[in-house]
C-alpha positions, -999 to 999 in steps of 0.1 A, spaced: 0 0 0 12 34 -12 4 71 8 19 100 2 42 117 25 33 138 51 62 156 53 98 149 37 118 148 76 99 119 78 120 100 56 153 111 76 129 104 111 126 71 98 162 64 85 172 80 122 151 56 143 161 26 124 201 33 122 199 40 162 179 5 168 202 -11 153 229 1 169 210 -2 204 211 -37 196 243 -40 190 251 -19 219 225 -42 242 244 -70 231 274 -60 240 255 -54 281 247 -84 276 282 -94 278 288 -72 304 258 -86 327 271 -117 324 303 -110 337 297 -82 358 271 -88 385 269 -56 400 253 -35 371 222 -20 379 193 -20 355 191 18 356 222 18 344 211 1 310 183 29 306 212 51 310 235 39 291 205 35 263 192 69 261 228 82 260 239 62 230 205 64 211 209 104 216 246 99 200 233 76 170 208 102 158 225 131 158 255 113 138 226 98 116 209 129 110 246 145 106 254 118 82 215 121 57 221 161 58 254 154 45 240 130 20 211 155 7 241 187 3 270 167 -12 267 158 -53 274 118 -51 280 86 -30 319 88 -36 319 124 -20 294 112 10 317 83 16 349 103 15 332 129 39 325 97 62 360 88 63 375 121 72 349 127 100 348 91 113 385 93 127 392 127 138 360 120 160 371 89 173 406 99 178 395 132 192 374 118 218 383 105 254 379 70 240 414 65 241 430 89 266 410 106 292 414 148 290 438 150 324 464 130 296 452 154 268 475 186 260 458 216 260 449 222 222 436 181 221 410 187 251 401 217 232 386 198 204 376 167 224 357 189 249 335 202 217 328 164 201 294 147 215 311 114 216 335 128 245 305 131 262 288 99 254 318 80 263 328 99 299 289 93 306 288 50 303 324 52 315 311 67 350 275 43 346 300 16 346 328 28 372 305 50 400 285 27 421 262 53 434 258 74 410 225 104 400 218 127 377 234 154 394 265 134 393 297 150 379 307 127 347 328 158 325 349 182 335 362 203 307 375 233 295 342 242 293 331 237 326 319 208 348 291 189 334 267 161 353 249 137 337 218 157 334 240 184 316 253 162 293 218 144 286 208 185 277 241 190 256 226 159 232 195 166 231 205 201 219 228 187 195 200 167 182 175 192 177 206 217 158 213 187 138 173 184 131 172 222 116 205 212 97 181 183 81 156 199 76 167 228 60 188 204 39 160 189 28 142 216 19 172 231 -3 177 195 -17 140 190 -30 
């Protein structure tokens, strides 16, 4: 059955929501894992740990279709992918925590989301007692809890909607 379209963002909602479940599986899987051989993890924890990464996989998918809708072809998109997809990783605290970082690294690590996302299920896993007003991030930028950095994604998510969106409407 065929209906038309509502509105055009609903193809990137879509696209969004079923790039981030799959990830969430993946990433469930992996708890999983760490259930079984960890036996203090608290279920809270998961809904945590959740919410954080699905916040991270939509704003990289919608960073990743607005990309898609402004650049002319596949071979550009994928060569944009490329040079994004290790700068972020490397420029993260995925590998070194920002204490190790010097000064001009934890400058550009304190502005990528995935810092965040990582420093947030690093302290899920390592803090035992742990709350929203819990500090997970301290930055250049400042000192950030878990409910700041839960705000700091969801406002990335909704910049990164207007991006799409006004992609899509220059696109079509």
């Amino acid at each position: 059955i065929v209906s038309p379209l509502v509105s055009r963002l609903s193809i990137v909602a879509a696209s969004a929501l079923f790039i981030s479940s799959i990830a969430l599986l993946q990433s469930f899987i992996i708890l999983l894992g760490v259930t079984i051989l960890e036996t203090n993890f608290q279920f809270h924890s998961y809904i945590y740990i959740i919410l954080v990464l699905w916040l991270l996989t939509c704003a990289l998918t919608m960073l990743s279709i607005s990309a898609s809708l402004i650049l002319p072809g596949h071979i550009e998109l994928l060569a944009f992918i490329f040079i994004i997809n290790l700068p972020l990783l490397f420029a993260s605290t995925a590998l070194v925590p920002f204490s190790f970082m010097p000064m001009w690294l934890q400058i550009i690590a304190s502005i990528n989301p995935l810092s965040y996302t990582i420093e947030i299920v690093r302290s899920v896993y390592c803090i035992d007692n742990w709350h929203l007003s819990t500090v997970v991030v301290q930055s250049i930028w400042g000192i950030f809890s878990f409910y700041d950095v839960i705000c700091l994604l969801l406002m990335f998510n909704i910049l990164l909607g207007i991006v799409v969106s006004y992609s899509i409407q220059g696109k079509i």
